[in-house]
Every structure is written in C-alpha cells, then in structure tokens.
C-alpha positions as CSV (number, residue, x, y, z in Angstrom):
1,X,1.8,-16.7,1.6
2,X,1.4,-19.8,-1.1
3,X,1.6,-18.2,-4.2
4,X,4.4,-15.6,-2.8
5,X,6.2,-18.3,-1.9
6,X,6.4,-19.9,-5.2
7,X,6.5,-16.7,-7.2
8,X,9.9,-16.1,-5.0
9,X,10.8,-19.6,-5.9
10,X,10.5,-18.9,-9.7
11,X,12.7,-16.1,-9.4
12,X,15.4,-17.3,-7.2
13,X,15.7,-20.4,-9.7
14,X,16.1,-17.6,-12.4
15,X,19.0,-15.5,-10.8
16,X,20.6,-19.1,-9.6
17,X,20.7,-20.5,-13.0
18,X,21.6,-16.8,-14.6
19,X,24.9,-17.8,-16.6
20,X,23.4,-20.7,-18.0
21,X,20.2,-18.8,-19.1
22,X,22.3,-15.7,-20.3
23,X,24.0,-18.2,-22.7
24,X,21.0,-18.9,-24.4
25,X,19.0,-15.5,-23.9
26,X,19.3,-14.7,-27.4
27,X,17.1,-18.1,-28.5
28,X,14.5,-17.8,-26.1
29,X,11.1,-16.8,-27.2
30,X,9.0,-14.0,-26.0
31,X,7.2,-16.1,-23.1
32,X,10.4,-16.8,-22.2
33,X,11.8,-13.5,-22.4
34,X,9.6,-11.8,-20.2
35,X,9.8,-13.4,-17.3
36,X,14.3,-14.0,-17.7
37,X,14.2,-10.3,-18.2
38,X,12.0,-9.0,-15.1
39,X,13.2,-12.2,-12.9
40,X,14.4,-9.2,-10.2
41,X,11.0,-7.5,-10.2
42,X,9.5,-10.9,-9.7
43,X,11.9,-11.6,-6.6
44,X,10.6,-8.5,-5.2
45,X,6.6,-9.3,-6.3
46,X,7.4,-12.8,-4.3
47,X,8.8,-11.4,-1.2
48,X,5.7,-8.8,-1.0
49,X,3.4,-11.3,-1.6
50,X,4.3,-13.3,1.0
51,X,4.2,-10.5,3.2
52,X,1.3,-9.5,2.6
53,X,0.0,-13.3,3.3
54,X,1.8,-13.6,6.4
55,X,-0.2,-9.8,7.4
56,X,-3.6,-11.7,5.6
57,X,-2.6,-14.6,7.6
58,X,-3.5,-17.1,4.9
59,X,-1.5,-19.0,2.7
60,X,-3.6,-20.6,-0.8
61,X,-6.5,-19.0,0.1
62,X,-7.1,-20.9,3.9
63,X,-6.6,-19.3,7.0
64,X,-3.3,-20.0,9.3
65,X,-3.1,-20.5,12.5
66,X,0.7,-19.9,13.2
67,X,0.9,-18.4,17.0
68,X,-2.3,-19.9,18.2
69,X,-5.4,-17.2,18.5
70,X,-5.7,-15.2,21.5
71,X,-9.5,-16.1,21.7
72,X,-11.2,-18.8,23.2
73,X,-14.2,-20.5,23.1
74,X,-16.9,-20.7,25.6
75,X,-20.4,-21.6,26.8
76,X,-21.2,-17.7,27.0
77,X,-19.2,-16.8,24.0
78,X,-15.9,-16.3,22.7
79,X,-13.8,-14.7,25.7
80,X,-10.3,-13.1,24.5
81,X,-7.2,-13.9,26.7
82,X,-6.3,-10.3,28.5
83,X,-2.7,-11.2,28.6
84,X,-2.4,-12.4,24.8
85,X,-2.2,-10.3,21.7
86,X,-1.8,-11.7,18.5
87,X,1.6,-10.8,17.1
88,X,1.4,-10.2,13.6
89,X,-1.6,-10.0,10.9
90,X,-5.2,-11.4,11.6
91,X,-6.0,-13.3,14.9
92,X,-7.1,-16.7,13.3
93,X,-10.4,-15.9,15.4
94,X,-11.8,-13.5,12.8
95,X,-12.2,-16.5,10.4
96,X,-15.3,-17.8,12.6
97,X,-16.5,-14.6,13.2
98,X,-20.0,-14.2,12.0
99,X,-18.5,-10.8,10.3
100,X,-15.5,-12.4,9.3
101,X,-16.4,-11.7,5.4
102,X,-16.6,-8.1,5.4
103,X,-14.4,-7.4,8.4
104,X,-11.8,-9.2,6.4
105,X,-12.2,-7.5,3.1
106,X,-12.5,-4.2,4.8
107,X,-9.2,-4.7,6.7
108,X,-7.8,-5.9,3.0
109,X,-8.8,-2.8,1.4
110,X,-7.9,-0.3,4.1
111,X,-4.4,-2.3,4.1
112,X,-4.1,-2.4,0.4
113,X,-4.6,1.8,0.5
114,X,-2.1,2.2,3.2
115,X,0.6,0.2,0.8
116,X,-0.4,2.3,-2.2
117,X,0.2,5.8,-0.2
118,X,3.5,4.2,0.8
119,X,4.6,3.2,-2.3
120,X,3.8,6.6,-3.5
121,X,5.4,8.5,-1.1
122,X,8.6,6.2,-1.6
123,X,8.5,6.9,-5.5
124,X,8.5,10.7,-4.9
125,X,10.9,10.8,-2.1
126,X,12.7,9.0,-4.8
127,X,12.1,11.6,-7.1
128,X,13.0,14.3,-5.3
129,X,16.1,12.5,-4.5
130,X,16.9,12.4,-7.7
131,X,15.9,15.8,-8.7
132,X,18.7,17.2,-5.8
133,X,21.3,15.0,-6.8
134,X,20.7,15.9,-10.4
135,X,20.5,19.6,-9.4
136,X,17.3,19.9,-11.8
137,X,15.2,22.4,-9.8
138,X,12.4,21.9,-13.1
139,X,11.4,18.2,-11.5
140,X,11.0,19.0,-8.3
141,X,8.4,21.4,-9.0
C-alpha cells in the first residue's frame, strides 16, 4: 500500500501543478522528462499498487491488520471464528503461520498470474474493439 500510495502522490502533484510545469517543459532535462511525460501512466501504476497492497494486506513491507483477523489464539491452537470472514486480501493470521513464507509467496504468484491473464484479455478485447470499429478484418485474425 506504502509505495502505491506515494507513487500516486507523485503523480497527482504532477497533473495538479500541470500548467506550471507545461510552461517550462521545454527546459527540463531528460530525468525530468520522463516522469512529466508518463505522470498519467504513473497515476494508474499508484492506484494498482495500492491495490494490490491492500489485496497483500501490507503496506512498506509489514503486515496490516485493518478489520481485525478472524482467528484467535488458544491453549489448543489457533481456533477460527465460524461467523467471521476476513473481507478483503490476507487474514493478518497467515503472518504467524508457521507456512506463512511460502503460503504467502504462492498466493502472490498465483495472484500476480491471474492479473497478467486479465490484463491480457483486456488488451485483446481492446484490440478487437478496435479492429471492428476500424472495419480491418486483417487484425482480428
């Protein structure tokens, strides 16, 4: 969530200070330039960054504990609350987990191919859009 956050930040204070900056976009250097010019991509690089932290449930690195874990410690063991679920991302109970390293890079990967075969599906959907609305039967195939 952290560096999403302040990714989105950077942006925002980008496209708020746009006149100002356009002024003096032809002066800036290169490291400047890159950044002015793709301050829209980096809005949306932000805003899924800090999605993806909020579904991680960990912000910097360290776990959260936003809605309070659904399971409970006991003498016996760790005894889940049959009338809680967690509502969104990792119960903050996997972080003591004695699996807790590979369950939570195997959830990360598994989540990160989900988002990939989304993103592609989206960019030929796209395409195909395109393709109709551009009546060019040659890119669809």
């Amino acid at each position: 969530v952290g560096h999403g956050v302040l990714l989105m930040l950077f942006a925002l204070s980008y496209i708020r200070h746009e006149k100002a900056l356009k002024r003096r976009e032809a002066t800036m250097s290169e490291m400047e330039q890159f950044p002015w010019q793709g301050r829209y991509v980096l809005l949306l690089m932000g805003i899924s960054a800090t999605y993806a932290g909020l579904l991680y449930n960990d912000c910097f690195g360290c776990p959260l504990n936003l809605f309070g874990s659904a399971w409970h410690a006991t003498p016996e063991g760790w005894r889940k609350d049959p009338s809680r679920t967690y509502p969104f991302g990792i119960d903050p109970a996997w972080h003591h987990a004695d699996n807790s390293l590979s369950f939570i890079n195997s959830y990360k990967m598994k989540l990160s191919i989900v988002f990939g075969v989304a993103q592609m599906s989206l960019g030929l959907a796209c395409a195909m859009a395109n393709a109709l609305h551009r009546r060019s039967a040659l890119d669809i195939g």
